[in-house]
C-alpha positions in Angstrom: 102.3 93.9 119.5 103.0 94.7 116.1 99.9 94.6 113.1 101.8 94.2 110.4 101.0 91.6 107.9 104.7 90.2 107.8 107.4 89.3 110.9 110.2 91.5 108.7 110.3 93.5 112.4 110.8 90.8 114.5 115.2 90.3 114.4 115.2 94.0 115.2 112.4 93.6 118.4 114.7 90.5 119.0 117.7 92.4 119.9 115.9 94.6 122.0 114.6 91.7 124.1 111.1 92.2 123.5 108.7 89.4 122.7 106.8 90.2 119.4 103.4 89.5 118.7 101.7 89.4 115.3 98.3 89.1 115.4 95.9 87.5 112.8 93.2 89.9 112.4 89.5 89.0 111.9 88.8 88.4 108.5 92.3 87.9 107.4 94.2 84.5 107.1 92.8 81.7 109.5 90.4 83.8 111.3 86.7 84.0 110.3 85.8 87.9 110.0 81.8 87.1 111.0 78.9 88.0 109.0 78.4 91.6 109.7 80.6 94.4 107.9 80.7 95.8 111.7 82.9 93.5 112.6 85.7 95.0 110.6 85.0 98.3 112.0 88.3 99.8 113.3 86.9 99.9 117.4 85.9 96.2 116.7 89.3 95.2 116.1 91.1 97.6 118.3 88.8 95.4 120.8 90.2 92.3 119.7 93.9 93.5 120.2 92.5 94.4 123.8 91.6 91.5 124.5 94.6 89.4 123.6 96.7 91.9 125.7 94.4 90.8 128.5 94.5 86.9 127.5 98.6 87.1 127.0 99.0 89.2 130.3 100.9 92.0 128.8 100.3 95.7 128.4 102.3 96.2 124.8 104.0 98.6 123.3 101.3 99.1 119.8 102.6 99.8 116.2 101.1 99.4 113.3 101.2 100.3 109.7 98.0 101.7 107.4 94.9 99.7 109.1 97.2 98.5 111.3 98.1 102.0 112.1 94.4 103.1 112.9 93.7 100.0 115.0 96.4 100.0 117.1 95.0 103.4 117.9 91.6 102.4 118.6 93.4 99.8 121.2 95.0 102.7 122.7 91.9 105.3 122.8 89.7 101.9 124.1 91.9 101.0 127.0 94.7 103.8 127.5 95.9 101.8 130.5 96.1 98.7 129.0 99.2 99.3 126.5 102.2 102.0 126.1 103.4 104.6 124.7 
C-alpha cells in the first residue's frame, strides 16, 4: 500500500507481482477530511490505512513518502501485526 500522491510506482510493484494500492487520504481528492483539524492527525490516518488493510483482507507491505512517510508509520506502530516489514 503505497501513500504517494501519484501511481509513478506502480509498473515497478507490477513486475514484482504485487497488487498496489493508493489510497485517497481524508481531506484530499474525493474524500471529505471532517470538520475537526483531529482528523488530520497522523494516528487518525494511520487508522484509516488500518482499516482498509482489514476491509481489503491484506496485511501490506507500507511505504510512503513525507506525510505519507509518517502515516504509514503510525499504521505500523497502531497495528504492528497487521502490515510488513
Amino acid at each position: 500500500m503505497a501513500l504517494v500522491p501519484t501511481s509513478a510506482p506502480g509498473e515497478r510493484v507490477r513486475k514484482h507481482r504485487h497488487t498496489l494500492h493508493l489510497m485517497d487520504l481524508r481531506g484530499r481528492n474525493e474524500t471529505d477530511g471532517g470538520p475537526h483539524a483531529t482528523a488530520y492527525r497522523r494516528e487518525e490516518l494511520g487508522e484509516d490505512v488500518v482499516a482498509l488493510a482489514g476491509a481489503l483482507g491484506t496485511r501490506p507491505h507500507l511505504a510512503g513518502h513525507s506525510m505519507g512517510g509518517r502515516i504509514a508509520r503510525g499504521a505500523a506502530l497502531a497495528a504492528p501485526r497487521r502490515s510488513r516489514p
